[in-house]
Biopython code that builds the backbone (N, CA, C, O; Angstrom):
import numpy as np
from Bio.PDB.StructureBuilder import StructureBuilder

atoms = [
    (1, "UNK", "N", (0.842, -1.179, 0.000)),
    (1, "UNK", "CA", (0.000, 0.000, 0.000)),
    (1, "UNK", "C", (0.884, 1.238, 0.000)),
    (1, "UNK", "O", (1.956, 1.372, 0.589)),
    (2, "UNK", "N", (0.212, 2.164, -0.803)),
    (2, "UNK", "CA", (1.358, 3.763, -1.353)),
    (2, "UNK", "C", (0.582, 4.781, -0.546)),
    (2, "UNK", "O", (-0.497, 5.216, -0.946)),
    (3, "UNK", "N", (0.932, 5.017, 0.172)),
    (3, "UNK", "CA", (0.067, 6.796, 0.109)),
    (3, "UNK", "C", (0.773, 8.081, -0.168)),
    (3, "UNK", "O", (1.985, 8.148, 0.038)),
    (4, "UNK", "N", (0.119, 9.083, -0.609)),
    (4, "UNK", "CA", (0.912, 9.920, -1.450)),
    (4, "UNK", "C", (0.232, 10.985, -0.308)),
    (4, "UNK", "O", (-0.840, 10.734, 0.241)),
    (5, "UNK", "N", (0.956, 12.108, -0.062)),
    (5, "UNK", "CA", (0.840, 13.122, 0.368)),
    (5, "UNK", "C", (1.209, 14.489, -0.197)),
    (5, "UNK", "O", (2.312, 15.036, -0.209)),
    (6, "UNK", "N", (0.063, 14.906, -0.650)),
    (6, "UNK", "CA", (0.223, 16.374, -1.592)),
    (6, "UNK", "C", (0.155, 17.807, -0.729)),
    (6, "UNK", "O", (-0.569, 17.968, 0.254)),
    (7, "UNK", "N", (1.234, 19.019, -1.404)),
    (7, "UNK", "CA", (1.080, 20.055, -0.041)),
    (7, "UNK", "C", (-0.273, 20.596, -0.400)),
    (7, "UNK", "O", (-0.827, 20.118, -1.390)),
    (8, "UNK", "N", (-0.661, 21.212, 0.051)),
    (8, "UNK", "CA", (-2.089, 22.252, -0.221)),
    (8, "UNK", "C", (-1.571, 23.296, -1.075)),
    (8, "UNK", "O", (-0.529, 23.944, -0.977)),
    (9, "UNK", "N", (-2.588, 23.340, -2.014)),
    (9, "UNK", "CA", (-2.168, 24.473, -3.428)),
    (9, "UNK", "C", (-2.188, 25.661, -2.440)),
    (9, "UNK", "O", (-1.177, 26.329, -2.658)),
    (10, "UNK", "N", (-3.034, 26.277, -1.297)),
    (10, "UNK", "CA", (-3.237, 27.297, -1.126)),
    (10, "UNK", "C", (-1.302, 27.423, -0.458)),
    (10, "UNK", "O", (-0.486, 28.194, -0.964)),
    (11, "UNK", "N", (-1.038, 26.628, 0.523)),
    (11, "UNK", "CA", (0.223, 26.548, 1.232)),
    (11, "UNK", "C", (1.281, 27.098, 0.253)),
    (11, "UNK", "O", (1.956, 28.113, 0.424)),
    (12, "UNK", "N", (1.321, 26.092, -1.010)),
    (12, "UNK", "CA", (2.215, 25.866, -2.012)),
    (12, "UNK", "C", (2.359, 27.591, -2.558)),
    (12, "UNK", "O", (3.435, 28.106, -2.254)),
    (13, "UNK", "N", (1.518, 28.350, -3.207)),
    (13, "UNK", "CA", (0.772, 29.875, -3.274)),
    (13, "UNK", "C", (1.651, 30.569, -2.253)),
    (13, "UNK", "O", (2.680, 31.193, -2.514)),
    (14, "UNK", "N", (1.177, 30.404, -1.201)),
    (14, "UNK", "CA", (2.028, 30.665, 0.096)),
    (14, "UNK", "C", (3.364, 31.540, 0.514)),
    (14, "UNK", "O", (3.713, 32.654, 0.903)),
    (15, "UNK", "N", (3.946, 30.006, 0.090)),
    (15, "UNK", "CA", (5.225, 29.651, 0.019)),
    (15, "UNK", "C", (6.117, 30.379, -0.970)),
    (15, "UNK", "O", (6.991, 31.182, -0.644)),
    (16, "UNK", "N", (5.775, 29.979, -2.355)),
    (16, "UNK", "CA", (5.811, 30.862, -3.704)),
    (16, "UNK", "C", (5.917, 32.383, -3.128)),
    (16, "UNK", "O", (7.033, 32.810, -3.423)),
    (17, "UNK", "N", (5.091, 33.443, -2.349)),
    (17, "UNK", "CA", (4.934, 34.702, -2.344)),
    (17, "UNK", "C", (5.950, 34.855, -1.659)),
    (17, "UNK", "O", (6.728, 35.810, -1.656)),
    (18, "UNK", "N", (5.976, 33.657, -0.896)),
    (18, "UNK", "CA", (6.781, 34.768, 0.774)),
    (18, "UNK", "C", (8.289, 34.467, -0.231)),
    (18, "UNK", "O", (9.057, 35.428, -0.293)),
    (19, "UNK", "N", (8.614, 33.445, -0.835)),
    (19, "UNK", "CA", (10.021, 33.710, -1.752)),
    (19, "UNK", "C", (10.423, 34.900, -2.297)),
    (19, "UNK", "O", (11.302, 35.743, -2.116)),
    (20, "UNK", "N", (9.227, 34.636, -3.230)),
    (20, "UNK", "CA", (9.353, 36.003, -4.649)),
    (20, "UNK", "C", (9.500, 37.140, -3.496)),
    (20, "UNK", "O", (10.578, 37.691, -3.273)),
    (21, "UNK", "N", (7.817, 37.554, -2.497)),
    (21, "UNK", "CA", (8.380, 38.598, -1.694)),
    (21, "UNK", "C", (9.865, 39.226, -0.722)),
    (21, "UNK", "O", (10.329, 40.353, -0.555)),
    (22, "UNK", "N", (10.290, 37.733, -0.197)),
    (22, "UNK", "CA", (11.751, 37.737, 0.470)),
    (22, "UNK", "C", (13.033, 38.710, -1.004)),
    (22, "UNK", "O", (13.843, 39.636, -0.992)),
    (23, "UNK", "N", (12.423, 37.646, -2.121)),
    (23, "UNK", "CA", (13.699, 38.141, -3.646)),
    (23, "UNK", "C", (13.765, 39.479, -3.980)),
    (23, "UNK", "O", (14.701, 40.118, -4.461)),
    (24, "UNK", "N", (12.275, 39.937, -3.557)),
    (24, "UNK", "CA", (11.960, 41.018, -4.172)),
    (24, "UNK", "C", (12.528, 42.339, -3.020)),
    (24, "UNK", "O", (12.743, 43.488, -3.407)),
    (25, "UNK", "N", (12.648, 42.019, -2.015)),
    (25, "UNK", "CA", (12.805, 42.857, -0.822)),
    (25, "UNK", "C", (14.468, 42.970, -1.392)),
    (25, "UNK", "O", (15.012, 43.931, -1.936)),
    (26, "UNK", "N", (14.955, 41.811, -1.099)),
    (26, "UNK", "CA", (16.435, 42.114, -1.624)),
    (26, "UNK", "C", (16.823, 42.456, -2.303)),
    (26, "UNK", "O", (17.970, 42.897, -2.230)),
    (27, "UNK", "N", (16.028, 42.470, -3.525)),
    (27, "UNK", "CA", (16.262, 42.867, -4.461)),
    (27, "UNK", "C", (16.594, 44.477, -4.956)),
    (27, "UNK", "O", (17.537, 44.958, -5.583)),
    (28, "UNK", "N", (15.143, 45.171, -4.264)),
    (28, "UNK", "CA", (15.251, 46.126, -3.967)),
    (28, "UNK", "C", (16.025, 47.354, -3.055)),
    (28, "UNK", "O", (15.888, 48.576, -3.089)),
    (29, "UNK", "N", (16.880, 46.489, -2.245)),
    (29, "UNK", "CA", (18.039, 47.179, -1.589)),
    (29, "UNK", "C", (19.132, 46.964, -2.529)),
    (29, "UNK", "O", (20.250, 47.450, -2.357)),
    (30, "UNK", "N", (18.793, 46.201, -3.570)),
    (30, "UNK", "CA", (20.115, 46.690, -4.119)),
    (30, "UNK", "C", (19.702, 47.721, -5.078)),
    (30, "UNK", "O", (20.701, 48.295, -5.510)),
    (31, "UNK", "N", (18.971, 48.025, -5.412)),
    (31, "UNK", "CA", (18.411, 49.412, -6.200)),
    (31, "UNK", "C", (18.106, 50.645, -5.391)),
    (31, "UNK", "O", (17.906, 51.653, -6.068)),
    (32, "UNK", "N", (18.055, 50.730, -4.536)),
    (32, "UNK", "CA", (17.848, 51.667, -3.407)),
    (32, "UNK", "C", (19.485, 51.846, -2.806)),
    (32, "UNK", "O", (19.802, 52.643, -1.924)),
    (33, "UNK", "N", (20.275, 51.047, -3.404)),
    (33, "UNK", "CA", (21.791, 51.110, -2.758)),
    (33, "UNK", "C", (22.594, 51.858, -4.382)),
    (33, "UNK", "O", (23.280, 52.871, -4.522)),
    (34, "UNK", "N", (22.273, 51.162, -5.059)),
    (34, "UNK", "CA", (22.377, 52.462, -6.682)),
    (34, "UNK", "C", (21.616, 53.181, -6.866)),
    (34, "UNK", "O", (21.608, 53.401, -8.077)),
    (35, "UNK", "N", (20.539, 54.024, -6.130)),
    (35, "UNK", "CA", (20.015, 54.908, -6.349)),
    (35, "UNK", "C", (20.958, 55.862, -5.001)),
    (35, "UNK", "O", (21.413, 56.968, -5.293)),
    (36, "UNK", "N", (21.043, 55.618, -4.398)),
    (36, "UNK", "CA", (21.451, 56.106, -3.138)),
    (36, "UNK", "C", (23.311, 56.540, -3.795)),
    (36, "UNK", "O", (23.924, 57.523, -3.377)),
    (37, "UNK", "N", (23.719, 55.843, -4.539)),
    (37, "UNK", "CA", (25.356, 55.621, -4.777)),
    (37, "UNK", "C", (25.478, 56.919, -6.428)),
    (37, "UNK", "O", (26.582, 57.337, -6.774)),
    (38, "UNK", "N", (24.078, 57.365, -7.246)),
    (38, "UNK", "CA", (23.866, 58.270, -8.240)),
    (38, "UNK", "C", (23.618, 59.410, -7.429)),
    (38, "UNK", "O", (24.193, 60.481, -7.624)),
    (39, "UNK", "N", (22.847, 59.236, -6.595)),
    (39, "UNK", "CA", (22.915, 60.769, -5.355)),
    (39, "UNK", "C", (23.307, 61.478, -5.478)),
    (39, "UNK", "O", (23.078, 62.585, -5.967)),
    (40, "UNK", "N", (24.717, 60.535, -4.635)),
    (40, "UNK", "CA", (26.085, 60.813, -4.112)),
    (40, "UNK", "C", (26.876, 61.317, -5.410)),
    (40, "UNK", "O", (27.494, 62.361, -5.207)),
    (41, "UNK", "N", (26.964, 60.885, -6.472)),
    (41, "UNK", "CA", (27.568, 61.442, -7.627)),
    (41, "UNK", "C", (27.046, 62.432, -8.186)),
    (41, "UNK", "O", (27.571, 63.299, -8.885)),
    (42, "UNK", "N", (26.006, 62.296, -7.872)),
    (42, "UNK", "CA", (25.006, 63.949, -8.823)),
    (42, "UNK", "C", (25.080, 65.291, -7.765)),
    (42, "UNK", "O", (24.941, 66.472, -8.086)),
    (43, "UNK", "N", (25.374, 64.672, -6.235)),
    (43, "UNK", "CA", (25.513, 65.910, -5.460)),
    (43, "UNK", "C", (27.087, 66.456, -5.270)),
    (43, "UNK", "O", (27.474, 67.468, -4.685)),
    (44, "UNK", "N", (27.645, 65.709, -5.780)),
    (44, "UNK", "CA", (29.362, 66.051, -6.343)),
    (44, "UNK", "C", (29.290, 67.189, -7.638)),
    (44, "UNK", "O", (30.115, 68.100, -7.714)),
    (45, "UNK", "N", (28.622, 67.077, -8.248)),
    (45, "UNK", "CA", (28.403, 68.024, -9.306)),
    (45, "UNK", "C", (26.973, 68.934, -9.260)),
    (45, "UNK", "O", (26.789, 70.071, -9.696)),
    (46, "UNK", "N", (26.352, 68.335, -8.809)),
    (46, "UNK", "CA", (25.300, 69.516, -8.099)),
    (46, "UNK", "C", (24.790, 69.613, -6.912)),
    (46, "UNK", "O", (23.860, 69.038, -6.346)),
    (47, "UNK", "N", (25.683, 70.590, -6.550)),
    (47, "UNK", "CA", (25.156, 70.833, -4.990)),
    (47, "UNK", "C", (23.868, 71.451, -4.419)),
    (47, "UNK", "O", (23.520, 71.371, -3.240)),
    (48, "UNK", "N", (23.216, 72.066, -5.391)),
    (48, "UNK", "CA", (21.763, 72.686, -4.988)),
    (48, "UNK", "C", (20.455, 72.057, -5.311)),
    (48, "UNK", "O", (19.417, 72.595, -5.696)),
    (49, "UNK", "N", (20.777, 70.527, -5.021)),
    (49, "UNK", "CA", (20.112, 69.584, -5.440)),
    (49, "UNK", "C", (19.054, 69.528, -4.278)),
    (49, "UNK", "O", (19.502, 69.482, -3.132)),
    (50, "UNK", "N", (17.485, 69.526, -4.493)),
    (50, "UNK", "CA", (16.990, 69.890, -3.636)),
    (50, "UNK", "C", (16.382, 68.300, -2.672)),
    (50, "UNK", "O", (16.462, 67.148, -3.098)),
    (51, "UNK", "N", (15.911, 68.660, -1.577)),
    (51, "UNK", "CA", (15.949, 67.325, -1.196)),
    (51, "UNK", "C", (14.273, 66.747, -1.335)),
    (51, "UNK", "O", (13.709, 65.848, -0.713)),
    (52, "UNK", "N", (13.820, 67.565, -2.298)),
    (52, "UNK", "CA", (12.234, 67.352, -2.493)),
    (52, "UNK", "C", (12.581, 66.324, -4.194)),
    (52, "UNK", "O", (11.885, 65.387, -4.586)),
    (53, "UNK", "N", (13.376, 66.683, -4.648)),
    (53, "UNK", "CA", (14.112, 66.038, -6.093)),
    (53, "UNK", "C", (14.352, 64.920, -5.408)),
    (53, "UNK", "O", (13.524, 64.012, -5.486)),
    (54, "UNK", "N", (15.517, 64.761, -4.609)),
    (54, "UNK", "CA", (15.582, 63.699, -3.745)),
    (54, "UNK", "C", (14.421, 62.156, -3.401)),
    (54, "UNK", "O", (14.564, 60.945, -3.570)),
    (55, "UNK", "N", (13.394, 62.957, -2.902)),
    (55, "UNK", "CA", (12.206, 62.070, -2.655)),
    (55, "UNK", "C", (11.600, 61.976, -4.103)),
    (55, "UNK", "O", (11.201, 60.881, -4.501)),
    (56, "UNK", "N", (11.546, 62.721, -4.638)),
    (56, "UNK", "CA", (10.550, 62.360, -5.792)),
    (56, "UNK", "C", (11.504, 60.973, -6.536)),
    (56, "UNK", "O", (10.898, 59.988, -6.961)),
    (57, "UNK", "N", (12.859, 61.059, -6.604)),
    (57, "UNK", "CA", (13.840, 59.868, -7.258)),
    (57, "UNK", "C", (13.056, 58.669, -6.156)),
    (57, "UNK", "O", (13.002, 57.470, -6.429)),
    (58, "UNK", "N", (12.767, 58.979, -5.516)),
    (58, "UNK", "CA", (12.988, 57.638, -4.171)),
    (58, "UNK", "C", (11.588, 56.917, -4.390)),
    (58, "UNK", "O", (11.404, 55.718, -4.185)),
    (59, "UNK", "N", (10.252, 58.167, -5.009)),
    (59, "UNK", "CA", (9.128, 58.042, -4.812)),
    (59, "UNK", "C", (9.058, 57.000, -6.378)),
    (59, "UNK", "O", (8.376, 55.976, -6.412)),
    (60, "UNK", "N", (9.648, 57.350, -7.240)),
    (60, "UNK", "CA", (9.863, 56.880, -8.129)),
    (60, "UNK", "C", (10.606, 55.395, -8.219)),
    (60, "UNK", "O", (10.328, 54.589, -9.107)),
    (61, "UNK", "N", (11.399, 55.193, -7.379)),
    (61, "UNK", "CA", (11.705, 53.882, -7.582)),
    (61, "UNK", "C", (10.975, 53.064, -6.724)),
    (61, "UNK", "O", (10.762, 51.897, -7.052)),
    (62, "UNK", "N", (10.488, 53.592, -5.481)),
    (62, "UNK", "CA", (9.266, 52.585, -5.005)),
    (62, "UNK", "C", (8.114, 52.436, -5.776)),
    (62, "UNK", "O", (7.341, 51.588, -5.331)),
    (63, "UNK", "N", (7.704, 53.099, -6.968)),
    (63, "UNK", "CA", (6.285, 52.654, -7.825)),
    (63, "UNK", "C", (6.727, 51.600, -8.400)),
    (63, "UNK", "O", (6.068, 50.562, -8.453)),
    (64, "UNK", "N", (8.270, 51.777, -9.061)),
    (64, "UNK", "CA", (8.733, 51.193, -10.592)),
    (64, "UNK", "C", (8.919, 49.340, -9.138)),
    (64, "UNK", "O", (8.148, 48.380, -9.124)),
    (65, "UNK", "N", (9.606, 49.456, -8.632)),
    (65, "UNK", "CA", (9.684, 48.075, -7.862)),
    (65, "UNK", "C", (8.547, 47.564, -7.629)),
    (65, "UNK", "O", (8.121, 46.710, -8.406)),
    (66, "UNK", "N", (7.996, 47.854, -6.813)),
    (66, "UNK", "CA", (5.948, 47.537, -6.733)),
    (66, "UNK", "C", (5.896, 47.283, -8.202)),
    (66, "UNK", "O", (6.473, 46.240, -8.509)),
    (67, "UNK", "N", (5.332, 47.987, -9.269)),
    (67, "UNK", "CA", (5.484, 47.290, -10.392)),
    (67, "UNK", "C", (6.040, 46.242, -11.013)),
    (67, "UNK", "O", (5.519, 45.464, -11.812)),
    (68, "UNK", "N", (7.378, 46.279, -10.497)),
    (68, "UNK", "CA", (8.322, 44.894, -10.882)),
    (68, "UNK", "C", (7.589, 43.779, -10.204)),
    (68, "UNK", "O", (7.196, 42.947, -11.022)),
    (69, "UNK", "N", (7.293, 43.512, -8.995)),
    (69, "UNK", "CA", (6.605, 42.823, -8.269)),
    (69, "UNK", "C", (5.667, 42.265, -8.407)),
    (69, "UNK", "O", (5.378, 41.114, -8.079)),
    (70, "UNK", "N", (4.980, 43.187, -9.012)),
    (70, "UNK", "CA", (3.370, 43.030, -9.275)),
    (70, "UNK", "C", (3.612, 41.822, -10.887)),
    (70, "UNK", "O", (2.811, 40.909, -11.088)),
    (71, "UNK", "N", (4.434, 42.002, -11.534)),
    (71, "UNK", "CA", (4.923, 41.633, -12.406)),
    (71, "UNK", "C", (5.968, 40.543, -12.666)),
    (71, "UNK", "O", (6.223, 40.124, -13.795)),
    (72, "UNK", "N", (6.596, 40.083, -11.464)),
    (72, "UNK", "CA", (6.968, 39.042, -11.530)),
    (72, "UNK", "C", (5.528, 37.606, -11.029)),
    (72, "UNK", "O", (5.137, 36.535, -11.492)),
    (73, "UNK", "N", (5.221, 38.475, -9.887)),
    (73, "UNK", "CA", (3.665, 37.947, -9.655)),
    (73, "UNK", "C", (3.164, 37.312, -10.521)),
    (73, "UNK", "O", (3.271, 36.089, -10.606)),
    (74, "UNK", "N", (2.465, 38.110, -11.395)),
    (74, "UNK", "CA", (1.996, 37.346, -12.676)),
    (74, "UNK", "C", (2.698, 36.132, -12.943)),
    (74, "UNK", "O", (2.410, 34.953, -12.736)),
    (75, "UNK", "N", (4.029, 36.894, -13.625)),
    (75, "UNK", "CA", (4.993, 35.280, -14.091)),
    (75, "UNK", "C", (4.930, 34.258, -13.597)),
    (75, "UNK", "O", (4.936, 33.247, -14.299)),
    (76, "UNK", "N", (4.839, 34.175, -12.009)),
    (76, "UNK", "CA", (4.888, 33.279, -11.028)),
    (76, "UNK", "C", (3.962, 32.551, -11.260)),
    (76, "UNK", "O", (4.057, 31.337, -11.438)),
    (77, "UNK", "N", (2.714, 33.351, -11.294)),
    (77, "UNK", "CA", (1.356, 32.145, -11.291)),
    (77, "UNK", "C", (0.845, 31.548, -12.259)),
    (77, "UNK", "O", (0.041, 30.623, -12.139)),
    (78, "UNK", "N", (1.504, 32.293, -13.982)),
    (78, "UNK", "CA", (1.983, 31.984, -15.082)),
    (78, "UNK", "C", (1.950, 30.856, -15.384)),
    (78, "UNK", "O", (1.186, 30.275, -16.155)),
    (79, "UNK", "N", (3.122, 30.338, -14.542)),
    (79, "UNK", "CA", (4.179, 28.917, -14.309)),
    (79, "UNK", "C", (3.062, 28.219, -13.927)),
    (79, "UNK", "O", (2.419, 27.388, -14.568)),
    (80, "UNK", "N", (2.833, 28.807, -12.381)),
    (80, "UNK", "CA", (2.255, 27.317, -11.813)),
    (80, "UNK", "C", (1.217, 26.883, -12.235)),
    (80, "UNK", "O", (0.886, 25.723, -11.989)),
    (81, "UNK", "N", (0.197, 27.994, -13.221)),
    (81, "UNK", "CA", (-1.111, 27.309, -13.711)),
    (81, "UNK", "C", (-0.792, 26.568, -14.541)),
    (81, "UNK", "O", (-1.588, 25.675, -14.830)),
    (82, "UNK", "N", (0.566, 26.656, -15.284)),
    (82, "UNK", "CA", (0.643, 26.473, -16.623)),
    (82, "UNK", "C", (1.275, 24.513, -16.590)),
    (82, "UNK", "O", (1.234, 23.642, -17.459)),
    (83, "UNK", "N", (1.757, 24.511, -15.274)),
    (83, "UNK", "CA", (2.407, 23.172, -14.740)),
    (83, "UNK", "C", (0.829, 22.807, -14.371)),
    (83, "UNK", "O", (0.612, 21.792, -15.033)),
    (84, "UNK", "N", (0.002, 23.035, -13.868)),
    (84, "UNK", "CA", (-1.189, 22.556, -13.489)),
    (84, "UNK", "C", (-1.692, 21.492, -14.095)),
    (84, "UNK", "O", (-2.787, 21.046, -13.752)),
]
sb = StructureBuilder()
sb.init_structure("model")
sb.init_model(0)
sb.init_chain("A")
sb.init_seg("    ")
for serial, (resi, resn, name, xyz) in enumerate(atoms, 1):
    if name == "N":
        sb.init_residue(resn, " ", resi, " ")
    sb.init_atom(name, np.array(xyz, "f"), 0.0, 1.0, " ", f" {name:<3s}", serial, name[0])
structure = sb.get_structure()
């Protein structure tokens, strides 16, 4: 006698997010670490760089990541329907 034990799709879903979400977190410090490192080079050559410019760069790469996200998302579930 075999018995097979399958994880729960919802678990499996789960599991999948909290990855991509963990990849995506890291991911994003490293773009927030080259955005942070162009700053530093643009305030070498311009010093009256205001710090409202500043946030708007910052405000800007938190949409474009959320987007990336939202977008690997897709891909993700892409796959797994597509293995289904």
């Amino acid at each position: 006698m075999r018995i097979e034990v399958g994880d729960d799709p919802f678990e499996v879903k789960l599991r999948d997010n909290y990855e991509l979400l963990e990849d995506e977190y890291f991911e994003n410090q490293k773009r927030l670490q080259v955005l942070d490192t162009k700053i530093n080079q643009l305030y070498k050559t311009n010093l009256l760089m205001s710090s409202s410019k500043i946030d708007e760069l910052r405000k800007q790469l938190q949409e474009k990541s959320s987007s990336i996200y939202i977008q690997r998302s897709k891909k993700l579930y892409q796959v797994i329907t597509a293995h289904q």
